[in-house]
N, C-alpha and C positions, 0 to 999 in steps of 0.2 A: 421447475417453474419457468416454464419458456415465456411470462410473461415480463420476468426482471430483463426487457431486452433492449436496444440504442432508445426505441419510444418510450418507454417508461421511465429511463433515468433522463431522457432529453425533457420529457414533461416534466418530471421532480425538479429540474432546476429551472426553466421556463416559468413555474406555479413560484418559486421560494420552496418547497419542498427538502430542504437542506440540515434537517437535524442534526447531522452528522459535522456539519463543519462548524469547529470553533472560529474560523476567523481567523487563525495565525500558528505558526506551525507549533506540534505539538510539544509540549514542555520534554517529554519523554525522547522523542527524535530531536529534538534544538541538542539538547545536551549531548546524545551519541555525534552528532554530527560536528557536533566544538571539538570530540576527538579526535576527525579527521583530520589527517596532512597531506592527505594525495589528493593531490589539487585534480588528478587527469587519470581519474580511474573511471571506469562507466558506470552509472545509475541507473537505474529502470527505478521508476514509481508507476504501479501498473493501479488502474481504479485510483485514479490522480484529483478525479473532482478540483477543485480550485487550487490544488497543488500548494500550499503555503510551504510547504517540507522543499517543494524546488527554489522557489522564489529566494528561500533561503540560502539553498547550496549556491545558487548563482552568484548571488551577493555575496558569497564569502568564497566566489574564482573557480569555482568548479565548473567545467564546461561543458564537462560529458554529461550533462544530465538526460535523461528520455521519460517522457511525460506517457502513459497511454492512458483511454479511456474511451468507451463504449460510445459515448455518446460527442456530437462535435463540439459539442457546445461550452464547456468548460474550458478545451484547449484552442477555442478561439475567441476566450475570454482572458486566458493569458496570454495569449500573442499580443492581444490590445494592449494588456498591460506593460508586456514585456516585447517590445517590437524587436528588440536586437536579440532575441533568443533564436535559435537558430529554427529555422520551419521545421527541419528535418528530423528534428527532435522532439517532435510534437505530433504522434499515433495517434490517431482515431480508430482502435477497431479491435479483435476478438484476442484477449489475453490468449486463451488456448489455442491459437492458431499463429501466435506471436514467433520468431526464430530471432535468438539471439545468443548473446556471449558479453553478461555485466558480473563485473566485481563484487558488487551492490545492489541487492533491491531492497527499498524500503515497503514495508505495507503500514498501510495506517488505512482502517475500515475498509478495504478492498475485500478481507478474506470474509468477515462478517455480513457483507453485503452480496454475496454469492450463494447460488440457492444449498442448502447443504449437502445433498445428493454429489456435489462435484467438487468436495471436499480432497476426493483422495485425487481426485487431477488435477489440481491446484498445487498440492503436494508435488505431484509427480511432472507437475509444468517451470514451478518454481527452481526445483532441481537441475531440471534440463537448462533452462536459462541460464544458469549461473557460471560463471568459469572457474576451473579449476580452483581451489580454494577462495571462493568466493563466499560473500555472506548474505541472508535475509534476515534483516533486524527489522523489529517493530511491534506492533502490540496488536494485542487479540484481544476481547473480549471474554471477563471471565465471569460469565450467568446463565443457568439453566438454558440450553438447549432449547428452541422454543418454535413448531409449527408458525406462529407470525415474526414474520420480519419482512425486510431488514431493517432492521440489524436480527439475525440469527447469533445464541449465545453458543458457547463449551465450555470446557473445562481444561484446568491441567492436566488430567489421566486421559481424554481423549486428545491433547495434541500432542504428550511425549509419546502415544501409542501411532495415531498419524505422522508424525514429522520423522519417525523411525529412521527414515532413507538416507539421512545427512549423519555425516560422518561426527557431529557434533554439536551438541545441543545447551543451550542454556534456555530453560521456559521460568521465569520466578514470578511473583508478585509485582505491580510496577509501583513505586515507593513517592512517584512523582508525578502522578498523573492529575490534570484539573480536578477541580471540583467536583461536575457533575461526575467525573467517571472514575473516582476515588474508590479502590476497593472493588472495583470491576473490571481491571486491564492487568492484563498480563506483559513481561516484557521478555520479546524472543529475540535471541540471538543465534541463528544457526548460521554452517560451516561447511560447503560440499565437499 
């Protein structure tokens, strides 16, 4: 779907077109993230949209944070907000053509919001990024599979058959998730 491209998500947020954002970081991520204590490990939040998951890690001293997202427009809506964030930390541009080496990536609606077809390079991108026991925590979407989106749904038997490549897997139910998405989130924790 070469149409989900910088034009399309820059118009979604341009319009309000933002169904996907609660407003405030996710109750699911808040709480993984009250567990950290490395204050100075790297973050990637990749398909970042208005970041609330960083805004948070900031506030609570974390400084490696790295924002990306396809379109500018998001991460020059958190610069506004956040002027002392550092520029350099704030990507505009093609997750699968990203090079890096983070601790940590979070995903929250990144993986859902990607055409399904590059599902297994997503897999095999997310992998590559991470450094040596590193982790991608966050939640997926759990509902039928569906030609309209995004959001695009799966299932638990398709991501432990996808996420294969990591040396360590946890995909469960998410026990915490808002309202609207009660009984439709899954919660991942993998392990390169």
């Amino acid at each position: 779907m070469s149409e989900l491209d910088q034009n399309y998500w820059t118009k979604r947020y341009q319009n309000g077109q933002t169904g996907w954002d609660i407003g405030h970081e996710s109750t699911p991520l808040k709480e993984f993230i009250d567990g950290l204590d490395d204050l100075s490990m790297k973050i990637l939040i990749p398909g970042c949209g208005n970041a609330y998951e960083a805004q948070y890690l900031w506030q609570k001293g974390f400084t490696q944070v790295y924002l990306m997202d396809l379109s500018p427009l998001p991460l020059k809506n958190f610069a506004e907000q956040f002027p002392e964030f550092p520029e350099d930390q704030l990507i505009c541009g093609d997750f699968f053509e990203h090079d890096g080496a983070y601790d940590l990536i979070l995903e929250q609606t990144f993986f859902c919001a990607l055409d399904p077809s590059l599902r297994d390079s997503y897999v095999k991108q997310m992998h590559q990024l991470l450094a040596p026991e590193g982790q991608l925590v966050g939640l997926l979407f759990d509902f039928p599979l569906s030609e309209k989106g995004p959001p695009f749904g799966g299932n638990m038997e398709e991501y432990e058959e996808r996420f294969s490549l990591f040396s360590s897997k946890k995909i469960e139910s998410c026990t915490n998730s808002i309202g609207p998405r009660a009984g439709k989130e899954l919660f991942i924790q993998m392990r390169k």
